[in-house]
N, C-alpha and C positions, 0 to 999 in steps of 0.2 A: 904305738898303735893309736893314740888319741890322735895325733893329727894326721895320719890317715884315714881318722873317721871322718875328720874335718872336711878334709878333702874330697872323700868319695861323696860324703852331702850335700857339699857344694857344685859338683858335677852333676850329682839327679836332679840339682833343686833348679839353679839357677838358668841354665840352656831351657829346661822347659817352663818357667817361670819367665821370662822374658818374653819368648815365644807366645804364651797363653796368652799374657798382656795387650798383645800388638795382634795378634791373627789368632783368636780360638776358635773357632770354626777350623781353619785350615789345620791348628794342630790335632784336634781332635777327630779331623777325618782321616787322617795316617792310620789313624785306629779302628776305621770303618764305623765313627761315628757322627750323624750328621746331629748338628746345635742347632736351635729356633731361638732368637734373639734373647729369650730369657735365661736360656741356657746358657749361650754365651756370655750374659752379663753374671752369671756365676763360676762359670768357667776361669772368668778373668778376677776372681776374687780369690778362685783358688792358685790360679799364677800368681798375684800377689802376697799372698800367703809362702811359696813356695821360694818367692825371691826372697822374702823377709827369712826365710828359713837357712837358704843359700850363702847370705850376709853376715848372718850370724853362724853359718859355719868359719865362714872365711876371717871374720872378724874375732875369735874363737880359739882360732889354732895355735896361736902362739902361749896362751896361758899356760902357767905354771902352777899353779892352783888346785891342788886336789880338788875341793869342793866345785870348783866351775867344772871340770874334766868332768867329776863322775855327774854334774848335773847335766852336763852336754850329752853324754854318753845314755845318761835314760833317756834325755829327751828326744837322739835318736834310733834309741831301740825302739819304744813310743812310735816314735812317726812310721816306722820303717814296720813293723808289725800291724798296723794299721792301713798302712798300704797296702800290703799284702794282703788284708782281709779284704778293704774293700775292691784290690782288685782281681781281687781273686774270685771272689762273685760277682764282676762284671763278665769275667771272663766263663762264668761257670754257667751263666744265664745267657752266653751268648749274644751279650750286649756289644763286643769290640772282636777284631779280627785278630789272629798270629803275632800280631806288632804287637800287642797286650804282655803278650810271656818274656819279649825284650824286661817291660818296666818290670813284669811281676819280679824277673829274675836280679835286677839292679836292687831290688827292694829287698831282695832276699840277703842278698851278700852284702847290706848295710846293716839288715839285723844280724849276721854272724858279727860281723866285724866290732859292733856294737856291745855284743855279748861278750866277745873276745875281750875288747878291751875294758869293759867292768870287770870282769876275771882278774885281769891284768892288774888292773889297777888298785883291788882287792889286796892281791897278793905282794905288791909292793910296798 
């Protein structure tokens, strides 16, 4: 279960983390939302945030380490509940279009899996 947290993290984080980097405006209009250059200079803060997130999934997975796993694993229960909040009132104020409920739903099955495996790992 741990390293398919690793993995699903790595798949939310890094595709849109790259992307954000090189063209946020374009990714963020997928979303029916348009950036003014400042925005976009934060935008790309938080794609860089997201690849650093992404790297350290990927860099991650192989551990063996109780203690790294279950600190991986709150840290992406953490991100993954946090996303959902914040975009969960993007989407509740009608700030972003249908393509929002894609991420909210990514974000959702990283917090099960997340949870799943602190349980998991509890128990072992």
């Amino acid at each position: 279960m741990y390293r398919i947290n690793c993995w699903w993290t790595a798949l939310l984080t890094l595709p849109f983390g790259i992307a954000t980097l090189i063209a946020p405006g374009f990714v963020f209009a997928q979303f029916g939302m348009a950036l003014d250059p400042v925005a976009q200079g934060v935008a790309r803060g938080y794609g860089a945030t997201a690849l650093a997130v992404g790297f350290a999934a990927l860099l991650l997975r192989g551990a063996e380490e109780r203690p790294v796993q279950r600190g991986f694993l709150i840290a992406a229960l953490v991100f993954n509940l946090a996303e959902l909040a914040a975009q969960g009132m993007i989407w509740h104020d009608g700030l972003a279009n249908g393509q929002i409920l894609g991420t909210i739903g990514g974000h959702a099955i990283g917090a099960v899996l997340a949870g799943v495996g602190l349980t998991r790992l509890r128990r072992a």
